[in-house]
C-alpha positions as CSV (number, residue, x, y, z in Angstrom):
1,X,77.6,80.0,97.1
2,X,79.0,82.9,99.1
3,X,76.4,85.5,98.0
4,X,73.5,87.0,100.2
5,X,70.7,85.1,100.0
6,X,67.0,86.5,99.3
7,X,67.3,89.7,98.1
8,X,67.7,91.5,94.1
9,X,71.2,92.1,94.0
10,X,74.0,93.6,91.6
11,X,77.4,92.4,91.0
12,X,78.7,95.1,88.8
13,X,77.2,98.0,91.8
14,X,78.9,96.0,94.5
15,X,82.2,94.8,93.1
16,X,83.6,98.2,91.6
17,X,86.9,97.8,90.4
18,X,89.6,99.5,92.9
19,X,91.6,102.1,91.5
20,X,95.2,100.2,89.6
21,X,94.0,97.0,90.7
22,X,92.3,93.4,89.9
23,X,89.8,92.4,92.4
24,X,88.6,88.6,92.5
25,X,86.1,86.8,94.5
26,X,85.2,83.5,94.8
27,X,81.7,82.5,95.3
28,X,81.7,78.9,94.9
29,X,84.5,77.0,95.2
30,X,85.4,73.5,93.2
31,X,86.2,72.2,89.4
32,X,83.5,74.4,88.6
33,X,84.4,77.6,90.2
34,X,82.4,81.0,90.3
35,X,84.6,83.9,90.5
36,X,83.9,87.3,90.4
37,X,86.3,89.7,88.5
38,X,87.1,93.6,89.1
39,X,89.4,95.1,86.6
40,X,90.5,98.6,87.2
41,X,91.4,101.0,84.2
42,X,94.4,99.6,82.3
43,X,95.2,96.6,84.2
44,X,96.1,93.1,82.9
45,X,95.7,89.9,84.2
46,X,98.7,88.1,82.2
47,X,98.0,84.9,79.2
48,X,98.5,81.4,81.3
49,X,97.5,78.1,80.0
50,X,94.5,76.4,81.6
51,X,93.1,72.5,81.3
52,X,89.7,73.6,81.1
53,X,87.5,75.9,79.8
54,X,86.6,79.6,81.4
55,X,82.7,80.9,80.6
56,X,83.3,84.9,80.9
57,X,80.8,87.5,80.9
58,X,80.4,90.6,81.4
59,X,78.5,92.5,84.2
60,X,79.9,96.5,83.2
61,X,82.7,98.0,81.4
62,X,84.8,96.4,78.5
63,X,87.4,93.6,78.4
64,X,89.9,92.1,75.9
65,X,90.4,88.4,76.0
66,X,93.8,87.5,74.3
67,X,96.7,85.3,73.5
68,X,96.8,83.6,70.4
69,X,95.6,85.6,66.8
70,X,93.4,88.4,67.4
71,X,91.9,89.7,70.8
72,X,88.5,89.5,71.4
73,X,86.7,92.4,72.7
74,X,83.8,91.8,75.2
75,X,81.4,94.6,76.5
76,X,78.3,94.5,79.1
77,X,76.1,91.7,78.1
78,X,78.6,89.4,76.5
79,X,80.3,86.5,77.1
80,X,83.1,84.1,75.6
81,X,84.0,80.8,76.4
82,X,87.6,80.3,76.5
83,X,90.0,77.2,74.9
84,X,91.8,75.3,76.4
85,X,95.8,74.6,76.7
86,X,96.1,77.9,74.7
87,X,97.5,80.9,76.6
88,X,94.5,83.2,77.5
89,X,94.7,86.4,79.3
90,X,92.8,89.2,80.4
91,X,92.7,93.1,80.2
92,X,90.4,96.3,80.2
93,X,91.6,99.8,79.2
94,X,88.2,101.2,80.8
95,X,87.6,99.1,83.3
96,X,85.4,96.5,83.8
97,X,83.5,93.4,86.3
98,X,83.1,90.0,85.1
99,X,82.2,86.4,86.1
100,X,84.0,83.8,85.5
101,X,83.2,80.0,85.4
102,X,85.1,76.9,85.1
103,X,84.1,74.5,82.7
104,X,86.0,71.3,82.6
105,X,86.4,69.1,79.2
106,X,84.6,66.5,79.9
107,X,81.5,68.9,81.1
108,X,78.6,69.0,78.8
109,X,78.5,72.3,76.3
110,X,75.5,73.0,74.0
111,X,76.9,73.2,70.5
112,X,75.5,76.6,70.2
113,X,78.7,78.1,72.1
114,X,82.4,77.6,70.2
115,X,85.5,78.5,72.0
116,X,86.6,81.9,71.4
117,X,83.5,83.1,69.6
118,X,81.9,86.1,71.3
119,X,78.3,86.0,72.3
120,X,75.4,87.6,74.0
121,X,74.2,85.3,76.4
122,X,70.3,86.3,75.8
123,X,71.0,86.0,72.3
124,X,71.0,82.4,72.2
125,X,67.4,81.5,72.6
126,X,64.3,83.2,71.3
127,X,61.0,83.6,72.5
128,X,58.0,81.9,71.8
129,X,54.7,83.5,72.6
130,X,52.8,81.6,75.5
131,X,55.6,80.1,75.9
132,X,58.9,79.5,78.5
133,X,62.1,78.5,76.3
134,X,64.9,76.5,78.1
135,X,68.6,76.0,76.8
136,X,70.6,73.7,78.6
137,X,74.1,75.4,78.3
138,X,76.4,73.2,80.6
139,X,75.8,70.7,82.9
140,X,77.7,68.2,85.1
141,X,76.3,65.9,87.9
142,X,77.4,69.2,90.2
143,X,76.4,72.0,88.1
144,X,73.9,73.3,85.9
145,X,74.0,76.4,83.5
146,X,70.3,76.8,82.0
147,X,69.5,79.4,79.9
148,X,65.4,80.7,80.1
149,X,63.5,82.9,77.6
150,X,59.1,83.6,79.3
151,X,57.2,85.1,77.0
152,X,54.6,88.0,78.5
153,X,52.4,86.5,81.0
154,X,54.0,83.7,81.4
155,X,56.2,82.3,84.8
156,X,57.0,79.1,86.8
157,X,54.5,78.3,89.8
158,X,56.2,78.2,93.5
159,X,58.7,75.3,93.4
160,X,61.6,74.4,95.2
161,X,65.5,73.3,93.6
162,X,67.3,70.6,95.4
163,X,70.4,72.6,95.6
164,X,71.5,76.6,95.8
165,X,70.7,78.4,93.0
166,X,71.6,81.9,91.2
167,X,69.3,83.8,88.5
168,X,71.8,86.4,86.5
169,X,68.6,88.6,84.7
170,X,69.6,88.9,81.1
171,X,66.4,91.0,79.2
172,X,63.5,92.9,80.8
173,X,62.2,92.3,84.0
174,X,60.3,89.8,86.5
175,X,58.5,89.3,89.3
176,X,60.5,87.0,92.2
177,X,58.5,85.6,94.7
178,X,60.4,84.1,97.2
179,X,59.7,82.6,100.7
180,X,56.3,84.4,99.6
181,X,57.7,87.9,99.5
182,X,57.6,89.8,96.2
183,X,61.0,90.9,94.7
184,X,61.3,93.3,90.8
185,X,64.3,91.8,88.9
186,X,65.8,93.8,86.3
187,X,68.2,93.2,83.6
188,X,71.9,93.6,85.0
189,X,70.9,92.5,88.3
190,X,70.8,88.7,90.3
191,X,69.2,87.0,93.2
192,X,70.3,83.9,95.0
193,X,68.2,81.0,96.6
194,X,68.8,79.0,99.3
195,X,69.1,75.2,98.9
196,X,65.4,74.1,99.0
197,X,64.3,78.1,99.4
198,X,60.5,78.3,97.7
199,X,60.0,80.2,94.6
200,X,58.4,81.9,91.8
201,X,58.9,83.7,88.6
202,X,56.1,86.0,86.5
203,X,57.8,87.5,84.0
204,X,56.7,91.4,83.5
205,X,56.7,91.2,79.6
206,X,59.4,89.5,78.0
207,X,62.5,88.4,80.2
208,X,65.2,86.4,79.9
209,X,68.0,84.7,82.5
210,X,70.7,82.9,83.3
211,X,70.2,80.0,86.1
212,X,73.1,78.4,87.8
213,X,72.2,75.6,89.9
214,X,74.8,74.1,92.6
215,X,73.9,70.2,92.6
216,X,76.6,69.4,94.9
């Protein structure tokens, strides 16, 4: 993934939108590409048919998703996933940054997301006290999308993943520890390991994230 590596970062604070313009930025390449999206006030990105499906959501500011029936209006926090061979396009009257990422057909998609239904991604799992919740959301021999809910006091002991990985902090805040230094995560922002980088997580209170994982 083409994103710094180590440090608490933010992709709304460092992809504004640019005045009359749509920004994009691809961080990972592939069937299942990453791609950041800045949309400037009252610009359009116009309905095209796609062969796949296109998880959206929301870092700051407002879009509507259209094309067929009714537009769906997304705000910070939310997130649609997008049909397939139906025109869908994209547009923000306020402005707004966004991620988006492919999801082919064949991919594995937990039931709990329909196409064109609007969500909160920290919505769909709960917490359990004592406990750390995990929801599998897609997954591919290439990529993983995990959803993970810690209860206070809870966290996951120094580990390492086999491939790159990127936490997207959904609810509250968190304790990184990586390559033994001590990073604060708070909801809205993200931090990126290194293929095999060493890790930690203590959540401070309840937190919840979003965990891509590059198996590739």
């Amino acid at each position: 993934m083409k994103e710094k590596v180590g440090e608490v970062f933010s992709i709304a604070r460092e992809n504004p939108p640019v005045r009359g313009c749509t920004v994009s930025k691809q961080i990972h390449p592939g069937e299942n590409a990453v791609i950041y999206f800045s949309m400037a006030e009252r610009t359009d990105i116009s309905a095209e048919l796609y062969p796949y499906h296109k998880l959206l959501f929301v870092a700051e500011g407002e879009i509507e998703v259209y094309g067929t029936g009714e537009g769906k209006f997304l705000s910070k926090g939310q997130a649609i996933l997008t049909p397939v061979e139906k025109p869908v396009g994209i547009r923000s009257e306020k402005g707004a940054v966004y991620t988006e990422i492919s999801i082919r057909r064949e991919d594995f998609m937990n039931e709990a997301v329909k196409a064109g239904e609007v969500f909160r991604l920290a919505d769909l799992l709960p917490y359990q006290e004592g406990k750390i919740v995990n929801m599998d959301l897609m997954h591919n021999e290439k990529m993983k999308f995990v959803l993970m809910s810690f209860s206070e006091g809870t966290g996951l002991s120094e580990h390492a993943a086999p491939g790159e990985a990127m936490v997207f902090a959904l609810e509250g805040e968190a304790v990184i520890q990586y390559e033994g230094v001590d990073h604060v995560i708070h909801a809205g922002e993200e931090f990126h390991f290194a293929k095999a980088g060493r890790h930690a997580v203590t959540a401070k209170g309840n937190f919840k994230m979003a965990l891509l994982i590059s198996l590739a």
